[in-house]
N, C-alpha and C positions, 0 to 999 in steps of 0.2 A: 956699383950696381947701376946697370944702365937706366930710364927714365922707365924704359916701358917693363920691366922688373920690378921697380920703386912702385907704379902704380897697379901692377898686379897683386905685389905685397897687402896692400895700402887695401885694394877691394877685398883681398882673402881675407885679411883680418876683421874689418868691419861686418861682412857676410857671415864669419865666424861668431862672432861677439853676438849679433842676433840670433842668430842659429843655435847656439845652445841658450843663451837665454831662456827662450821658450822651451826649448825641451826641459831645462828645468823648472817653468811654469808650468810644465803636467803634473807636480807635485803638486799643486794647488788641489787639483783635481781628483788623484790620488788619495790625498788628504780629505777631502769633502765626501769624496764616495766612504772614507774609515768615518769621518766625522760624523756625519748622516745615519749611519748605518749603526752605530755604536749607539746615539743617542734615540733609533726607536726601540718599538718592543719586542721581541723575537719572533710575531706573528708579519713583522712587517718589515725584517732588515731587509730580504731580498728584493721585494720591489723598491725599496729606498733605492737599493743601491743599485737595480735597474736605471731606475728614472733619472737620477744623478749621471749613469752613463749616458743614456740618451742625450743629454744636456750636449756632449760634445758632437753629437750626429746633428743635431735640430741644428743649436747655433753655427758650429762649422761652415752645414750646405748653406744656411742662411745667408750667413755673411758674405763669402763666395761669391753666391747669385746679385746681392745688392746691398750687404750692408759696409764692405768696405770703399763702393759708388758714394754712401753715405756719407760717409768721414771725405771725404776729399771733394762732395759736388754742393755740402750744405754750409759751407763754415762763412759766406757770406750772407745765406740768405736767415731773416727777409729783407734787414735792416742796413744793409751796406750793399746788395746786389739780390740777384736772383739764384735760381738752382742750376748749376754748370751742370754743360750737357754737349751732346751733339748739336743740341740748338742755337749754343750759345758762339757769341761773336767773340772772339778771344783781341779781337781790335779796340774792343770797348774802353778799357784801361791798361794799364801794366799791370795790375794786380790781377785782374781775369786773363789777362796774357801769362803771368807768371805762374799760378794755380795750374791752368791746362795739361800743362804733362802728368802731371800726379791726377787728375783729371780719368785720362786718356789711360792711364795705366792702373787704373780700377776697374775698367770692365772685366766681366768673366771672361772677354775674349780676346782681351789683350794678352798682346805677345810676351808682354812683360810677366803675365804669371803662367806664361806655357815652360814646353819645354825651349832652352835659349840660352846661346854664350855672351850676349849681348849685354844683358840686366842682371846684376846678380843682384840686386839691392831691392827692389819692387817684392817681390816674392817673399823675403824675409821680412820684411815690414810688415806684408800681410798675415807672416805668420807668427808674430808678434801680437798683434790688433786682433787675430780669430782669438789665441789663445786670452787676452784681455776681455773679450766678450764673452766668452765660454765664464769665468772667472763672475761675470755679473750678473747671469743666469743661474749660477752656481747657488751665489749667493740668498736668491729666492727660493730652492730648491728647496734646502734645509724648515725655513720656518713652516713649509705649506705639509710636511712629512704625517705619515699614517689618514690622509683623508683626502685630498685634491688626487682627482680623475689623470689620469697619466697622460692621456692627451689633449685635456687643457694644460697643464702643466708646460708642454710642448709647446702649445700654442703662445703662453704666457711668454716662455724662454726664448720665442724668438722673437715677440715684441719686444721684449728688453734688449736680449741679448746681441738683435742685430739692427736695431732700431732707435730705440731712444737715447741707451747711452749712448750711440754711435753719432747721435747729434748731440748731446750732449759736448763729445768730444770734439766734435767741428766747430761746434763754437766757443768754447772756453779750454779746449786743449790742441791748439795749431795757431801757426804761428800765423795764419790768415784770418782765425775766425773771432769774429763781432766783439764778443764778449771780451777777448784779449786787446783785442785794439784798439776797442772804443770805452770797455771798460775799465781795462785794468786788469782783469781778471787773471788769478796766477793759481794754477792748482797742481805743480809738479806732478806729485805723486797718484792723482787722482782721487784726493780722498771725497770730495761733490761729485766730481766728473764719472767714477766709477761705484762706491761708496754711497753715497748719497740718492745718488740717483736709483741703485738697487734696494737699499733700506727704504725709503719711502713708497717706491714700486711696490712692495713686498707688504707693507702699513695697507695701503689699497687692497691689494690681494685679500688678507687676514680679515679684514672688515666686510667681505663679503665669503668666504669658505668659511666663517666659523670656526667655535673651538671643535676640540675633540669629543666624543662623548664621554662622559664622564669628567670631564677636565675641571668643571665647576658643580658644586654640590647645590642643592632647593635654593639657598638663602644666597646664591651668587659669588660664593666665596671660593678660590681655586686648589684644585686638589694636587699636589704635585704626582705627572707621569714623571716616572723614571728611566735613564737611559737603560735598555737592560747590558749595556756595557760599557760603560763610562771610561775602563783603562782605554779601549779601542778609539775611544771619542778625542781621550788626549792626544792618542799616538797621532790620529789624525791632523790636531792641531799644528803638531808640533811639524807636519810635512808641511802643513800648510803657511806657518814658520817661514822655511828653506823656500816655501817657491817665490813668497814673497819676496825676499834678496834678490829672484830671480827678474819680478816684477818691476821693482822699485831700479835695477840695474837697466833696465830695456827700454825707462824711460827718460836714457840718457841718449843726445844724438852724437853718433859718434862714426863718421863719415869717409870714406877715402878722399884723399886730397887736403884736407883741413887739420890743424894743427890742435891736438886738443877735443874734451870734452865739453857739450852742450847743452842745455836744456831744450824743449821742446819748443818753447821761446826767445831763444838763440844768449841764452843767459849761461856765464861760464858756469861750469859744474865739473866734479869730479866721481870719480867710481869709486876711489878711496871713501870720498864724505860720505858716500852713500853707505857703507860697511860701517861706517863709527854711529852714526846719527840711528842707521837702524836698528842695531845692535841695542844702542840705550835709549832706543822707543823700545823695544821688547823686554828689557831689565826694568822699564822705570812703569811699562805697563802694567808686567806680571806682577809687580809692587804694591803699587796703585790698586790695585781689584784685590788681592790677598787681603787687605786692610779690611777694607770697606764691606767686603763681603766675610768678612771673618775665620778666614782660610777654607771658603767651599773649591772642592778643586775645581769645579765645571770654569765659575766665574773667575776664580784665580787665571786658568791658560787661558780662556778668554780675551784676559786682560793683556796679553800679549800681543794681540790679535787689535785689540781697542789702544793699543799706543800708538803701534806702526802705521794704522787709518788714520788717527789725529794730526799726528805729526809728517804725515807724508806731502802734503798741500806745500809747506813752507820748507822742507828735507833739502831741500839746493840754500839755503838760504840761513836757515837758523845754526847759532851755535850748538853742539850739541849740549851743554848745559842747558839752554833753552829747550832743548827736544825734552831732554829727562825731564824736567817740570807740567810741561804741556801732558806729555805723554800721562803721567802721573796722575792730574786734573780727570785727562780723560777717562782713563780706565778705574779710577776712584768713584767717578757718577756713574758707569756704564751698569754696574749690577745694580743699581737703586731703579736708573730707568727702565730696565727691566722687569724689575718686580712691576714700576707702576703701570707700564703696561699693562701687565697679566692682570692686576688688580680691575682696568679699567673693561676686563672681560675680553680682551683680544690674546687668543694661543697662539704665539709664536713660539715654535719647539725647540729654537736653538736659540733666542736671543737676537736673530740678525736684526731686528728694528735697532734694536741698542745697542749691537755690538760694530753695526755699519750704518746707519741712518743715523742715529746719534753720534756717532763717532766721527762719521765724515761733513756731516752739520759743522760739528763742532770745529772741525780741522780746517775746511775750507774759507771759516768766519772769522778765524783765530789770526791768519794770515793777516789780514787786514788792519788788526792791531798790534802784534809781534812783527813784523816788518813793513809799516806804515811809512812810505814816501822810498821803496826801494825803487830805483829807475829801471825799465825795461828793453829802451832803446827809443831811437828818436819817431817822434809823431804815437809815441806810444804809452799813455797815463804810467805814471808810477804806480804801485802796489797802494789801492786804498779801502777802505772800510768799509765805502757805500758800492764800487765795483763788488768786492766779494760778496756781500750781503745780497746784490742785487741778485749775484752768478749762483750764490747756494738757493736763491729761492728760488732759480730758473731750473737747477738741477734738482732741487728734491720735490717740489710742487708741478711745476711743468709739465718736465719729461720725468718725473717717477711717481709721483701719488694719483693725481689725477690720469694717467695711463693706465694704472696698473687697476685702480679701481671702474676705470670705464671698459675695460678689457676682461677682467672678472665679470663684472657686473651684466653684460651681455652672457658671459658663459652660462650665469648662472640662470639668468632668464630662458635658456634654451634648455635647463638641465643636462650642463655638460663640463659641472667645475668638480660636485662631490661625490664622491661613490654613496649609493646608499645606506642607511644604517647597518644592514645586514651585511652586508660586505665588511664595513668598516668593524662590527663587533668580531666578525671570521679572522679576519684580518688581510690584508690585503697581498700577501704572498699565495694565498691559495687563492683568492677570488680575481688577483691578476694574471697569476706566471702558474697556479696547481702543483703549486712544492712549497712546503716547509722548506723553511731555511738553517732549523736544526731538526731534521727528522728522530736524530738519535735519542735526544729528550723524551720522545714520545715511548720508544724502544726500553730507553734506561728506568722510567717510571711505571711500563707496564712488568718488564723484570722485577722491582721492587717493590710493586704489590704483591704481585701473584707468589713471591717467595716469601712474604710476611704472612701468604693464607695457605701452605703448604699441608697447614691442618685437616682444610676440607677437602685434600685430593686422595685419594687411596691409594697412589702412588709414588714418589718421588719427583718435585718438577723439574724435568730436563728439558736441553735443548730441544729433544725431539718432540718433547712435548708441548714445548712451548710454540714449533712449529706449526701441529695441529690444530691450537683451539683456537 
């Protein structure tokens, strides 16, 4: 095979390996729209599962326009450099000489993500990175369900989704940014960096939309709402399962020209480890929560969901006997912190504080102790305690509670976060979109009255008469 064969190979493959990747990150998606939608109440599946679609319009164009500028122009600033730009003097250091091109190939109007036989790599990275942002907006979607205004919701999904995490990731997920170079700071999987960052966003939010009506009774105490379809909520889960392999796979570098798989901080890794290690975060999760929660299904698949967050920060790294334990740990607390949640008066309708704020706390901090003095590469701290500690407080306090609560908090000041009470009692498929979401119910229940009072009609009730009245 001649050389320039060898490296077309070499780009098709790699171009491929992202490329579906992400197409199987729409099951995340997928998954959150059944998830969402299962777990409201039949007055409100449809706009759930609206707003949830929307999440992939808002965040998309967002990221697009400036939030993948983000990820490549902020991983130095403020603390090692400024914000790379057109402005910036790329003579300054090698390290702003080196950044540049990744730079230059984040604008919306770069050639690198037009059309072009030049770049095949730029392009798929960024559709890697939308679909990871989509994924962190997603994530807030669920807890805010049956009462947040659809276009604060919007507005929320794209301060996260193309915003915070996205610095987030510039500085504790690239192999330029602060928090990895100067900290230490190691979160493969993104259990802080994506996780953390959404679940405390989301703690913010909650504390200012309020529960549900009805959710807590006079004396303060919480009433449980019920999915009105809970098998749907699983099935969702369990897509949301598959996209994650798809996740955890995408955040491997994996390159033409270079021999081997990588970490995102040039740390060897393999695609294989990633299948065993997530496999038994998802066995030692479902486990974990089964226990602890006493076989509730919701919390049991949950607990699937709360291993592979845990253990995804140290997934390059840990033996998988380590993951089954961690894993385990995690998804064992996740239903306890959930109730104490709710207890402490904040509705979160799916869990996501506990299920991804707790969870990726917990995975990002664990790193620190579970692979303590692992090397990174030269001029660059080994894996330690006070880096993670520092990097989980920068991702869930930082850029997720405090955003997400000054962000609500404005909305709410304008009256533009909750639909009204009356809406909210209607329900919000009719007072959003003006359709039931099962009209038939309506249909099927007035058939079964009117045929159990057959006695008062002087007729027989037929269709045609049921047409009439």
């Amino acid at each position: 095979m001649s050389p320039e064969a060898q490296a077309f190979l070499g780009t098709f493959v790699s171009e491929s390996f992202y490329y579906w990747a992400s197409v199987f990150m729409l099951l995340i998606h997928a998954g959150f729209l059944a998830y969402e939608g299962g777990a409201s109440r039949t007055k409100n599946v449809l706009a759930t599962m609206v707003k949830n679609l929307l999440t992939l319009a808002s965040v998309g164009l967002a990221f697009f326009f400036f939030g993948w500028w983000v990820y490549n122009a902020f991983p130095l600033f403020p603390f090692t450099g400024g914000v790379l730009g057109p402005w910036t003097n790329p003579e300054v250091n090698e390290t702003v000489k080196a950044a540049m091109p990744y730079v230059d190939g984040s604008y919306p109007w770069s050639p690198a993500l037009g059309p072009n036989t030049g770049d095949h790599i730029t392009g798929v990275f960024f559709f890697a990175f939308a679909l990871f942002a989509m994924t962190t907006a997603s994530i807030l979607s669920g807890a805010l369900i049956e009462r947040v205004k659809v276009g604060a919701y919007l507005v929320l999904s794209i301060v996260l989704g193309s915003f915070t995490w996205v610095v987030a990731a510039a500085w504790g997920w690239n192999v330029f940014g602060w928090m990895f170079t100067q900290l230490g700071y190691h979160d493969f999987g993104c259990a802080g960096v994506v996780h953390g960052v959404s679940g405390f966003f989301t703690l913010g939010v909650l504390l200012n939309l309020g529960p549900r009506i009805g959710k807590y009774d006079a004396d303060g105490n919480p009433r449980p709402i019920l999915p009105h379809n809970l098998p749907l909520t699983m099935v969702g889960l369990m897509l949301i399962f598959v996209g994650f392999y798809a996740f955890l796979a995408a955040c491997l570098i994996f390159l033409p020209g270079y021999t081997g798989e990588f970490t995102i901080y040039g740390t060897p890794m393999t695609l294989a480890s990633v299948g065993v290690s997530t496999t038994m975060a998802l066995a030692a999760g479902l486990v974990g929560a089964y226990i602890s929660s006493k076989g509730d299904p919701f919390f049991t698949i949950s607990g699937g969901l709360a291993g592979i967050i845990a253990t995804g920060a140290g997934m390059d790294i840990y033996h998988p006997a380590l993951v089954i334990v961690l894993a385990f740990i995690a998804a064992f607390c996740m239903p306890k912190v959930i109730i104490a949640i709710e207890k402490l008066g904040i509705d979160d309708a799916v869990g996501a504080v506990g299920v991804h704020g707790f969870c990726g706390l917990f995975g990002s901090i664990v790193v620190g102790v579970a692979a303590a003095g692992f090397p990174q590469g030269d001029g660059v701290p080994s894996i330690n305690l006070f880096g993670q500690v520092v990097g989980a407080f920068i991702c869930t306090v930082v850029l997720g509670f405090i955003p997400g609560y000054g962000t609500s908090w404005l909305l709410k000041k304008f009256d533009l976060l909750r639909v009204s009470p009356e809406e909210e009692i209607a329900g919000l498929d009719l007072s959003d979109l003006g359709v039931e979401g099962y009209p038939e119910y309506a249909t099927m229940s007035f058939v079964t009255n009117g045929t159990s009072d057959q006695s008062s009609h002087s007729a027989p009730l037929t269709s045609k008469s049921l047409a009439t009245e």
